[in-house]
C-alpha positions as a Markdown table, in Angstrom:
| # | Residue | x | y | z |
|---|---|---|---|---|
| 1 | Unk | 44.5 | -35.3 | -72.5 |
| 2 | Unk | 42.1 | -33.1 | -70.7 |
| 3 | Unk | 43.8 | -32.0 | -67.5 |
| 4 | Unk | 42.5 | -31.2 | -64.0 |
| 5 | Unk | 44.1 | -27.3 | -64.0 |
| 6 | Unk | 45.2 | -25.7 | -67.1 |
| 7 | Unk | 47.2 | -23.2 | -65.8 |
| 8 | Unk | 49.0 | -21.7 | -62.7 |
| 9 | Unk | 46.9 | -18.6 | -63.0 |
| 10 | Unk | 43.7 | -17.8 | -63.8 |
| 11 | Unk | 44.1 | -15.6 | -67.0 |
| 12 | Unk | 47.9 | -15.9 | -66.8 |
| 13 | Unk | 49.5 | -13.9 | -68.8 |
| 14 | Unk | 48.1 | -10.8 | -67.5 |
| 15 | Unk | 48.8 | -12.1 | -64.2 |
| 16 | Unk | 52.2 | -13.5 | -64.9 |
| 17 | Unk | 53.0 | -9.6 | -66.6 |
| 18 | Unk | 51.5 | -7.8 | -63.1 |
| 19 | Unk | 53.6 | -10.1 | -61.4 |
| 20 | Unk | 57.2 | -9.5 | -62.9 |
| 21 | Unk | 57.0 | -5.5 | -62.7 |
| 22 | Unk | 55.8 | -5.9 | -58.7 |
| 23 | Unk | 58.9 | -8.0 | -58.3 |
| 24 | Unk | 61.0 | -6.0 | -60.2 |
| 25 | Unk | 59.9 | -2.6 | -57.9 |
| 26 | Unk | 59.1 | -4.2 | -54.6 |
| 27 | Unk | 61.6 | -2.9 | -52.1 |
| 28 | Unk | 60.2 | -6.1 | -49.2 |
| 29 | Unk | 59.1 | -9.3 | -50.2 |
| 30 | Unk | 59.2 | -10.8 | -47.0 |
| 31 | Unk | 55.6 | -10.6 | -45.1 |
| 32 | Unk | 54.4 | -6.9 | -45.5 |
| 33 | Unk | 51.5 | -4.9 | -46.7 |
| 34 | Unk | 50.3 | -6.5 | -49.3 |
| 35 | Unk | 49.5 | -10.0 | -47.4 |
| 36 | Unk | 47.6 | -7.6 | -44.9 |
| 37 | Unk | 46.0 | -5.7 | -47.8 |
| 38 | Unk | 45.1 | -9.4 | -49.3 |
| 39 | Unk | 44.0 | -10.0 | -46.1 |
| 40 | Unk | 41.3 | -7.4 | -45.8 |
| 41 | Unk | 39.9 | -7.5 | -49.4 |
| 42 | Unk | 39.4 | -11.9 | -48.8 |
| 43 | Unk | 37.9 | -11.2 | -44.9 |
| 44 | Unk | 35.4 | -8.3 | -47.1 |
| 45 | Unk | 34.4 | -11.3 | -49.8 |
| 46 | Unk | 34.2 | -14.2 | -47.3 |
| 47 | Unk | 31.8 | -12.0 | -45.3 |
| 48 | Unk | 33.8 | -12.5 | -42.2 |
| 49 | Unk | 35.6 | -9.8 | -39.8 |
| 50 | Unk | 38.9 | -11.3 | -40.0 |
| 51 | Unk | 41.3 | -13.2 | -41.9 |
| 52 | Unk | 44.7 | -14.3 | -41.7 |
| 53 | Unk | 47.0 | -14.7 | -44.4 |
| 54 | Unk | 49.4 | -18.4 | -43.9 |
| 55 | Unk | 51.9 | -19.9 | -46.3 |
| 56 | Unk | 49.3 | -22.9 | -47.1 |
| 57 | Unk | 46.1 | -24.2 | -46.2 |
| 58 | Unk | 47.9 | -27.2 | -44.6 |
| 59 | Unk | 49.8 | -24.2 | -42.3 |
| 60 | Unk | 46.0 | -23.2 | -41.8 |
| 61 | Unk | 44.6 | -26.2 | -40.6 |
| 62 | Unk | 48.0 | -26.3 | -38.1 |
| 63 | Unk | 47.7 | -22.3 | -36.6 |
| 64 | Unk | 44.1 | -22.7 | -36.3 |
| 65 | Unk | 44.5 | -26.0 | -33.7 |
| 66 | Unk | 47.7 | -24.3 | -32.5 |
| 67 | Unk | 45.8 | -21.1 | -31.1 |
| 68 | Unk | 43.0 | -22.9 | -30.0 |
| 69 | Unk | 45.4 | -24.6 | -27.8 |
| 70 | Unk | 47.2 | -22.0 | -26.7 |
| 71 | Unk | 43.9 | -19.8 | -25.5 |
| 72 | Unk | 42.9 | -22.7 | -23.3 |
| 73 | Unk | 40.0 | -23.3 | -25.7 |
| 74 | Unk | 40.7 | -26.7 | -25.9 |
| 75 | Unk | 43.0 | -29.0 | -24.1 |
| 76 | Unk | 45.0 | -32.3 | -25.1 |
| 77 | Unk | 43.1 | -35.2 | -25.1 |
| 78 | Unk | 40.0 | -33.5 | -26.1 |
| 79 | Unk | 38.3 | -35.6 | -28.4 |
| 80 | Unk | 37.8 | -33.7 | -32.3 |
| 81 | Unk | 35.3 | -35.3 | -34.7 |
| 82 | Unk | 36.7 | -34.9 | -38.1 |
| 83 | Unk | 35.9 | -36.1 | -41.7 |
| 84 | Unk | 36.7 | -39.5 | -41.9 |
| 85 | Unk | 36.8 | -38.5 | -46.3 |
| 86 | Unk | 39.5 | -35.8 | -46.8 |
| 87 | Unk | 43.2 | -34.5 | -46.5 |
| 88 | Unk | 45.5 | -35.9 | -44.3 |
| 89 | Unk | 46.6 | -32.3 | -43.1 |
| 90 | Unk | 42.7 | -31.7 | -41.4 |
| 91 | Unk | 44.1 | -34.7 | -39.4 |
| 92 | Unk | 48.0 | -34.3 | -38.1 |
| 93 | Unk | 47.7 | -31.2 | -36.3 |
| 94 | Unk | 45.3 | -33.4 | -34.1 |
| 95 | Unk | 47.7 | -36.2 | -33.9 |
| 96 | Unk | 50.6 | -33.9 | -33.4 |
| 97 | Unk | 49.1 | -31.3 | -30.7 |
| 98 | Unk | 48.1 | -34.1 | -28.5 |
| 99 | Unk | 44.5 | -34.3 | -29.3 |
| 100 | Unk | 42.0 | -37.5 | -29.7 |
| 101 | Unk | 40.9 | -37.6 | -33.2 |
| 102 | Unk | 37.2 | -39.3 | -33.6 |
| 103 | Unk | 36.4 | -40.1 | -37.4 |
| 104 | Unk | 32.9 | -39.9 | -38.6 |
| 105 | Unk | 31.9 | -41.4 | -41.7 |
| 106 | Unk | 30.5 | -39.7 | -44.6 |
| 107 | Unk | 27.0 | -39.8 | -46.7 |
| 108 | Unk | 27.0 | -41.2 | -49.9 |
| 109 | Unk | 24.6 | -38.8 | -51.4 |
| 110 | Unk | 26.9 | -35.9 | -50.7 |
| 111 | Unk | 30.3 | -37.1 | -49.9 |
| 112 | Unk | 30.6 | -34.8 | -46.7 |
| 113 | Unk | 29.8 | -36.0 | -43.3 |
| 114 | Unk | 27.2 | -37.6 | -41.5 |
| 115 | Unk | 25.5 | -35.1 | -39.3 |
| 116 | Unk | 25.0 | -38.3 | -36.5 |
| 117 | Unk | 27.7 | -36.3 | -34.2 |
| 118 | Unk | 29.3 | -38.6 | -31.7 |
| 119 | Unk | 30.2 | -36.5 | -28.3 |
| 120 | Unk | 33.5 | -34.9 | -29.4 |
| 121 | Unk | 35.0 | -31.2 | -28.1 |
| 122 | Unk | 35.8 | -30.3 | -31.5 |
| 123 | Unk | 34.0 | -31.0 | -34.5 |
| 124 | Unk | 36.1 | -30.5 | -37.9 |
| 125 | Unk | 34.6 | -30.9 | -41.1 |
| 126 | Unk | 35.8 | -30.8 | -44.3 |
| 127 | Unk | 33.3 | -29.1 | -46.8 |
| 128 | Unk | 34.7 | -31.8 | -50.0 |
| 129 | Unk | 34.8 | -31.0 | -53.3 |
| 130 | Unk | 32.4 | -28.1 | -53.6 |
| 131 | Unk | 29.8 | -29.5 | -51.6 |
| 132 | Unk | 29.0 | -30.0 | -48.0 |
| 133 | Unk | 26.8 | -32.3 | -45.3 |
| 134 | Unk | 23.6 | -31.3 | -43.2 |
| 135 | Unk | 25.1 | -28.0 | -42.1 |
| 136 | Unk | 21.9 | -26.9 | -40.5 |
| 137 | Unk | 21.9 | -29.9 | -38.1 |
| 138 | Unk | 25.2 | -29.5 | -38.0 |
| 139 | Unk | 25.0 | -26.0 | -36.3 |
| 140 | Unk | 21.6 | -27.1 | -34.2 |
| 141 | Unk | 24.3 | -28.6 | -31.8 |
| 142 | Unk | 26.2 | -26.2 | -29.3 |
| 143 | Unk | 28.1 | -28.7 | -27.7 |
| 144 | Unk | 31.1 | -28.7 | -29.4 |
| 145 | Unk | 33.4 | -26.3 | -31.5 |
| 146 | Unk | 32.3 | -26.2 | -35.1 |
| 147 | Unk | 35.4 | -25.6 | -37.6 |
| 148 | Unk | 35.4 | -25.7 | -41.4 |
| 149 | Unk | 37.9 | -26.9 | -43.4 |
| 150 | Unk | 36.9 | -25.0 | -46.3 |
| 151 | Unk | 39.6 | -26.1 | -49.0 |
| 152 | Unk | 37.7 | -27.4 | -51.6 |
| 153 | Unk | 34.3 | -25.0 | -51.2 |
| 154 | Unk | 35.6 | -21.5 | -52.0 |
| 155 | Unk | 32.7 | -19.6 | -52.7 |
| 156 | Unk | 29.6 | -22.2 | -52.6 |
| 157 | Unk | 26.6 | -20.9 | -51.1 |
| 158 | Unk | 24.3 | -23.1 | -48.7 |
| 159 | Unk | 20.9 | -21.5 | -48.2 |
| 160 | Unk | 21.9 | -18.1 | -48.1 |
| 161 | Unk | 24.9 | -18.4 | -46.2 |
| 162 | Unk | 29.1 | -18.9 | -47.8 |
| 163 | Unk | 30.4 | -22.3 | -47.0 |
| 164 | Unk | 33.1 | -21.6 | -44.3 |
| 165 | Unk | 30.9 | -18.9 | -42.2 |
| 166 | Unk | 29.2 | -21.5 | -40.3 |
| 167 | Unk | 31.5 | -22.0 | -37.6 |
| 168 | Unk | 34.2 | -20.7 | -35.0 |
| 169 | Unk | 36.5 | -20.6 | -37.5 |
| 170 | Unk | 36.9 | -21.7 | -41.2 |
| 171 | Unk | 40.1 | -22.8 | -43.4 |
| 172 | Unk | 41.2 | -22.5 | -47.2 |
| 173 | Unk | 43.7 | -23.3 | -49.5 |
| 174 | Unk | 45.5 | -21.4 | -52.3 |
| 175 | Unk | 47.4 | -24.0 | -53.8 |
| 176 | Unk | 48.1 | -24.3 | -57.6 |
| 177 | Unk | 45.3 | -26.4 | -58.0 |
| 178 | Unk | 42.5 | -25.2 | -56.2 |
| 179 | Unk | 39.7 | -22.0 | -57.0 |
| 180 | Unk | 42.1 | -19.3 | -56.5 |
| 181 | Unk | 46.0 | -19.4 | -56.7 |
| 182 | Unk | 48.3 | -17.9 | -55.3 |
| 183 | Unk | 51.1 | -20.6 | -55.9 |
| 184 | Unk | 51.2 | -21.7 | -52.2 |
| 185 | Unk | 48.8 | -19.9 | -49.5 |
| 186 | Unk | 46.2 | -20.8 | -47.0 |
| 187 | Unk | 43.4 | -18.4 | -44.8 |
| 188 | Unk | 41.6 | -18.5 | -41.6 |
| 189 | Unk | 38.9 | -16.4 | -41.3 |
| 190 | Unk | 36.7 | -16.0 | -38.3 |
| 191 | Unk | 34.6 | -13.1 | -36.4 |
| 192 | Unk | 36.6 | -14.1 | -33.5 |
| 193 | Unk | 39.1 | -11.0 | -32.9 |
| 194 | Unk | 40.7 | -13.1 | -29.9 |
| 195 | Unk | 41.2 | -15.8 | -32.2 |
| 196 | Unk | 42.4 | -13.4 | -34.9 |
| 197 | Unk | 45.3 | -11.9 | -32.7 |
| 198 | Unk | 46.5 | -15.6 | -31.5 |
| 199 | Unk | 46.2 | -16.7 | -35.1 |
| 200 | Unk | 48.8 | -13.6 | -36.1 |
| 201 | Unk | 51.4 | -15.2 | -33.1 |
| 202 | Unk | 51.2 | -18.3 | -33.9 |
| 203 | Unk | 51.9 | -17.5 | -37.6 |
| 204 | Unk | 55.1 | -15.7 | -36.5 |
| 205 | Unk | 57.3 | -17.7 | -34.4 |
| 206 | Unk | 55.0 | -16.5 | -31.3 |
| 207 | Unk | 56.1 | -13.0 | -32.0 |
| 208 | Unk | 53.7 | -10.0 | -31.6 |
| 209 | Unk | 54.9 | -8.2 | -34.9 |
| 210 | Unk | 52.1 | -8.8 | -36.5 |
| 211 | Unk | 49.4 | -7.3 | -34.4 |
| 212 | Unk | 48.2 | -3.8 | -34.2 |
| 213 | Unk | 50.1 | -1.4 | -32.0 |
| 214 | Unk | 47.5 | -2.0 | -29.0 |
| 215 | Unk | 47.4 | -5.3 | -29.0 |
| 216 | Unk | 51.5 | -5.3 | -28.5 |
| 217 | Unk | 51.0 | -3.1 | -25.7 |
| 218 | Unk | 48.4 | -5.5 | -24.4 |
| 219 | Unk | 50.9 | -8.5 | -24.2 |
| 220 | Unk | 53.8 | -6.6 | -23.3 |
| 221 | Unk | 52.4 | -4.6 | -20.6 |
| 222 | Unk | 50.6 | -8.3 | -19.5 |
| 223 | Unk | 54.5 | -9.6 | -19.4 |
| 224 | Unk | 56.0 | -6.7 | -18.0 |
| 225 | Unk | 58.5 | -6.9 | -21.2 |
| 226 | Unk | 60.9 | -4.0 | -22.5 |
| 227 | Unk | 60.8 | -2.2 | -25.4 |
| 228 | Unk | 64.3 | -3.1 | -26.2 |
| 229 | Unk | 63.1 | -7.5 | -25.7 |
| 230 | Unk | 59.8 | -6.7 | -27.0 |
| 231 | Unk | 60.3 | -7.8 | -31.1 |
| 232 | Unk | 62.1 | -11.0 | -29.5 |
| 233 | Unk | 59.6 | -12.4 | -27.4 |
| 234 | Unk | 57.6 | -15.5 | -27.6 |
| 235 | Unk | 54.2 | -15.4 | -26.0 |
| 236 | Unk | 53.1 | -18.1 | -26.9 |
| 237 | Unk | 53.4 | -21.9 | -29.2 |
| 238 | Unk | 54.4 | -20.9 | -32.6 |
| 239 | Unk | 56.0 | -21.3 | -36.0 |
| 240 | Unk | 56.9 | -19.9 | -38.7 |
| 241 | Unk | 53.6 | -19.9 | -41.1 |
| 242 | Unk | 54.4 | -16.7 | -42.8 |
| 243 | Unk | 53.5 | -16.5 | -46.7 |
| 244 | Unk | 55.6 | -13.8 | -48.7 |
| 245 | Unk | 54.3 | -10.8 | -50.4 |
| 246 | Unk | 54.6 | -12.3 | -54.0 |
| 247 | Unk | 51.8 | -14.3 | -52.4 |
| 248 | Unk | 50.0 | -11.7 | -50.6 |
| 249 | Unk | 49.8 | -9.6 | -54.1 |
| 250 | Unk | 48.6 | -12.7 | -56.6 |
| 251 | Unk | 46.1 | -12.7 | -54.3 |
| 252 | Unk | 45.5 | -9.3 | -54.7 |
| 253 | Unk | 45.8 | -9.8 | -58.5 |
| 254 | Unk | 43.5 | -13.2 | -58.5 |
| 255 | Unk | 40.7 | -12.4 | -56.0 |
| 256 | Unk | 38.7 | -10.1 | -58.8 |
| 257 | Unk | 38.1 | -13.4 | -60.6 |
| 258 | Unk | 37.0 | -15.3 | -58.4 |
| 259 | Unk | 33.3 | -14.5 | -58.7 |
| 260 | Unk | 34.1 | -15.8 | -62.6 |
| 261 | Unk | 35.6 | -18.8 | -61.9 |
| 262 | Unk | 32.9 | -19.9 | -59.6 |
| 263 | Unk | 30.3 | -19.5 | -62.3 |
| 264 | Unk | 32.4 | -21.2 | -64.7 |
| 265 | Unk | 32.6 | -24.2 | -62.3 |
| 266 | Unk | 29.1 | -24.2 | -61.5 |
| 267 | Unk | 28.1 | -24.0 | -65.1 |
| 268 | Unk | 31.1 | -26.9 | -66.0 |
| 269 | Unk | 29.3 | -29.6 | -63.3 |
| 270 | Unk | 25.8 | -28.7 | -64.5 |
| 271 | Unk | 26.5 | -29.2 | -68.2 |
| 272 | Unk | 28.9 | -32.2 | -67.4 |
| 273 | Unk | 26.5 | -33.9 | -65.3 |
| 274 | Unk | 22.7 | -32.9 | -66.2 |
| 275 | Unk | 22.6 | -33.1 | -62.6 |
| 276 | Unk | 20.7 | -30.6 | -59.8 |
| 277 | Unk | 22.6 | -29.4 | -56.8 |
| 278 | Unk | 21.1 | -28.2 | -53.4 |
| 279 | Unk | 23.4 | -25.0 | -53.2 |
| 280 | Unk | 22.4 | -20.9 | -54.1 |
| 281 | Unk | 26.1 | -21.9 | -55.9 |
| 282 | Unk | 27.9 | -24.1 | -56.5 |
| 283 | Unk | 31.7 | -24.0 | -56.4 |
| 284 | Unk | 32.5 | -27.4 | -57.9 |
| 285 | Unk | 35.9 | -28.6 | -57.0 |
| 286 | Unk | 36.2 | -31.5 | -59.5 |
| 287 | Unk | 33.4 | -33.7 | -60.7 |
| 288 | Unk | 33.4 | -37.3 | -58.6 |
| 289 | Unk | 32.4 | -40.5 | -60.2 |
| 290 | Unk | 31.5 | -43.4 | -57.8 |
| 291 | Unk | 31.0 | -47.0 | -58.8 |
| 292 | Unk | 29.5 | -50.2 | -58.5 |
| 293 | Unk | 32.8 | -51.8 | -57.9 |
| 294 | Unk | 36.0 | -51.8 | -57.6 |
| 295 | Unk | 37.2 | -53.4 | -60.8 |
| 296 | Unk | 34.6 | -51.1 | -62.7 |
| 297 | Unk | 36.6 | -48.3 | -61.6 |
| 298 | Unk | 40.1 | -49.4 | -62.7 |
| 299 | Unk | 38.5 | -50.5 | -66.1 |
| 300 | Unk | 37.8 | -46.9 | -66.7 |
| 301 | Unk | 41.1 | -45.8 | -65.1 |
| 302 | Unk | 42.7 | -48.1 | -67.9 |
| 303 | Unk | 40.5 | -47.0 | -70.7 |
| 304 | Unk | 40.5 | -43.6 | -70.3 |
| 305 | Unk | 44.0 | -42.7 | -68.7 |
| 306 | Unk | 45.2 | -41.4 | -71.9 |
| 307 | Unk | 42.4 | -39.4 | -72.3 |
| 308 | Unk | 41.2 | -38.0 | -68.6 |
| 309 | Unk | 43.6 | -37.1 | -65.7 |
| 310 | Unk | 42.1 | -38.2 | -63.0 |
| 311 | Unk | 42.7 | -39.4 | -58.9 |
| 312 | Unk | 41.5 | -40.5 | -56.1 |
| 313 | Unk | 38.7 | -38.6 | -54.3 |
| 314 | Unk | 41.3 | -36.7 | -51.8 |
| 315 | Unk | 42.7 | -39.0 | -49.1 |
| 316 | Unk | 39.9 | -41.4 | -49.3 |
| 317 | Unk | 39.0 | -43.2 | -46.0 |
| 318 | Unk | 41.8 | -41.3 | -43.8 |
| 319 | Unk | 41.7 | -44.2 | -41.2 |
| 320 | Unk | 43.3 | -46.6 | -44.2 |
| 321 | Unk | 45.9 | -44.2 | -44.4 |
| 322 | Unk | 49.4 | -45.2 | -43.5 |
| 323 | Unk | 50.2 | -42.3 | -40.9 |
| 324 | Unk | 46.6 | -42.5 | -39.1 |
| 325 | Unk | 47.3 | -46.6 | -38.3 |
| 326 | Unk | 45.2 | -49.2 | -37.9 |
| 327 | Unk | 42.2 | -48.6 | -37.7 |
| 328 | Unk | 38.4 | -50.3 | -38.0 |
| 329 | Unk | 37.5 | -48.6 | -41.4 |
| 330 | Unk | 34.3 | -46.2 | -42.0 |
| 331 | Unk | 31.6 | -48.1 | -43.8 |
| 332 | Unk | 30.9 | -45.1 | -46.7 |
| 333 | Unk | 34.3 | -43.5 | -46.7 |
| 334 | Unk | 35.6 | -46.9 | -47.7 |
| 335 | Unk | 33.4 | -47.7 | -50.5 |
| 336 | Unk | 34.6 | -44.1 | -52.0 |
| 337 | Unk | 37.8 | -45.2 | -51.1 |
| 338 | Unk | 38.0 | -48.5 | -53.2 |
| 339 | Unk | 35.5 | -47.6 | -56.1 |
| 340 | Unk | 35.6 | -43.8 | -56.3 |
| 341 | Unk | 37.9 | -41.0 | -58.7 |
| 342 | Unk | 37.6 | -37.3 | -59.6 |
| 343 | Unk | 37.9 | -35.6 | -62.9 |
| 344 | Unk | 39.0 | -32.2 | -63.0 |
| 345 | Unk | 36.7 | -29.3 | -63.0 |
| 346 | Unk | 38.4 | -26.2 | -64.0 |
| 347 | Unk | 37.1 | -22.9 | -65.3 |
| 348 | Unk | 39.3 | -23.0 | -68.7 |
| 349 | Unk | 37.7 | -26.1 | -69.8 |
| 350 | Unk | 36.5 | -25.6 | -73.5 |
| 351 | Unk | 32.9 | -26.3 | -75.0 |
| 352 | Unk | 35.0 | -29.5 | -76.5 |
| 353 | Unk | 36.6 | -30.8 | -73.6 |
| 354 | Unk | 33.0 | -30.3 | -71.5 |
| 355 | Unk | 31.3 | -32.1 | -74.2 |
| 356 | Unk | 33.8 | -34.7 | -74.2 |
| 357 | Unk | 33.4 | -35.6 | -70.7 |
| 358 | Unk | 30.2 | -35.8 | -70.5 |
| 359 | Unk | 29.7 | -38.4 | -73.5 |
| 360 | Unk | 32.5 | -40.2 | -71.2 |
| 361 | Unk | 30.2 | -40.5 | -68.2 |
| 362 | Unk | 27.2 | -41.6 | -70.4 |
| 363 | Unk | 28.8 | -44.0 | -72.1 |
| 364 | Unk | 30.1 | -45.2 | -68.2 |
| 365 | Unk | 26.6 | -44.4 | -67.1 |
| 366 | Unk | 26.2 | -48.8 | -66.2 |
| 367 | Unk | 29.0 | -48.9 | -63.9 |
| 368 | Unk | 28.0 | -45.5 | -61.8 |
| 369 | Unk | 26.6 | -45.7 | -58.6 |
| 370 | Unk | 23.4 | -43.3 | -59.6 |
């Protein structure tokens, strides 16, 4: 069976080696220097000034909401446009911090959302599976907060600019499964030092251990707080978000090849699919197959389960889903919903496996939405 991910690691061994004699000498693996020093080298890839190392991009998703809050930057009952095709997790930090969450439907050309923005606070879109919508009009709209769930898009480049450097504020993911491992991990990166600094309490329990020397002064002179109560005070909404330094240095031992694993991806779609993309690159996420109907789709399921892994594209419509309740369902978002899967898109794929999945689609071509 061709699988979606191969491996835990990108070359593995080497990185499995690296990682036993850092264990083995560490004296902290608790949050410590080398999160901050993964920190640094991601904010200098992304392009952006800061970065903020969390234990997932779920725990992103959460601090970034959570300090938004907390700085009066939004309020509850704000209303926050969102993806209505994605991850549940882009969603429950709305439901959960009090906020109104407004679904927008997706386009069926790209599978990211419509750029007809209702009036909405907040908008939060998820850049899916490699790609992304109209982020120029997108932008053209200063009346509302633009955020970027940035899970699936590590790396792809929309007319001259990274996906995830469009907004306030962008999120990624780490996980096992996605463009960079680093087992479990997530980032927020923004130019937004404010944000930055809230980011770093809200990671920790509220705490100001994380911030620079100044910017403790800062909140404990603002609070008039002792030296001797100053490492047990809570400024502000928190939890604990904190990733560990086994996480903070595969990052370190990962991010080198990264560049390489976004060409390989790039190179897997194109051959896979014979198919043009709109992007400077392209950091395919998986290869989506949408089609004609619904019992089209679970014929190939059936056919080919032994031979492709495959699932779902992400959540599918999030309104169907059990947690949001009911709902009126999003026109596009449910058609990939009911008739759309993924196949895995990985950058250890051989010349074999990319052949074989490409005579696959042909041979499916009939029953593919085009």
């Amino acid at each position: 069976m061709i699988k979606l991910i191969k491996s835990t690691f990108y070359h593995e061994l080497q990185t499995k080696i690296k990682l036993m004699w850092f264990i083995f000498w560490a004296k902290q693996l608790s949050f410590g220097k080398k999160c901050e020093e993964f920190e640094k080298k991601f904010a200098l890839w992304q392009g952006r000034k800061e970065a903020v190392f969390v234990n997932s991009g779920s725990s992103a998703n959460l601090a970034l909401i959570q300090s938004l809050l907390n700085l009066g930057r939004i309020k509850k009952g704000d209303r926050v446009g969102f993806s209505a095709l994605g991850w549940s997790t882009t969603v429950m930090p709305l439901l959960e911090l009090g906020l109104k969450p407004v679904p927008i439907d997706i386009e069926l050309n790209t599978l990211n959302i419509s750029s007809n923005i209702p009036n909405v606070k907040v908008l939060f879109v998820t850049n899916l599976l490699g790609g992304c919508g109209d982020m120029e009009n997108i932008v053209k709209n200063k009346n509302y907060i633009l955020l970027e769930d940035n899970c699936e898009s590590l790396g792809t480049v929309y007319k001259g600019k990274k996906l995830g450097n469009f907004g306030l504020a962008s999120t990624f993911s780490f996980y096992v499964g996605h463009h960079l491992s680093t087992i479990e991990g997530g980032m927020v990166c923004t130019d937004d030092k404010e944000l930055a600094q809230e980011l770093r309490i809200v990671r920790a329990h509220g705490w100001d251990r994380n911030l620079t020397i100044r910017g403790q002064k800062e909140k404990q002179d603002l609070y008039s707080i002792s030296p001797f109560y100053s490492r047990y005070t809570f400024y502000s909404n928190g939890y604990n978000l904190r990733p560990t330094e086994i996480n903070g240095y595969l990052g370190i031992v990962q991010l080198p090849y990264l560049n390489e694993i976004i060409k390989k991806r790039q190179e897997n779609y194109e051959r896979i699919t014979g198919k043009k993309h709109p992007f400077d690159v392209f950091s395919n996420f998986a290869i989506p197959l949408i089609f004609k109907t619904s019992d089209e789709r679970d014929m190939f399921v059936e056919k080919y389960k032994k031979v492709l892994e495959m699932r779902p594209i992400v959540g599918g419509d999030l309104t169907q889903q059990p947690f949001y309740g009911k709902s009126k369902h999003m026109k596009n978002a449910m058609i990939i919903h009911n008739r759309g899967l993924y196949i895995g898109n990985n950058p250890e794929l051989t010349k074999k496996e990319i052949e074989r999945i490409g005579d696959i689609i042909k041979e499916c071509a009939s029953h593919i939405l085009t």
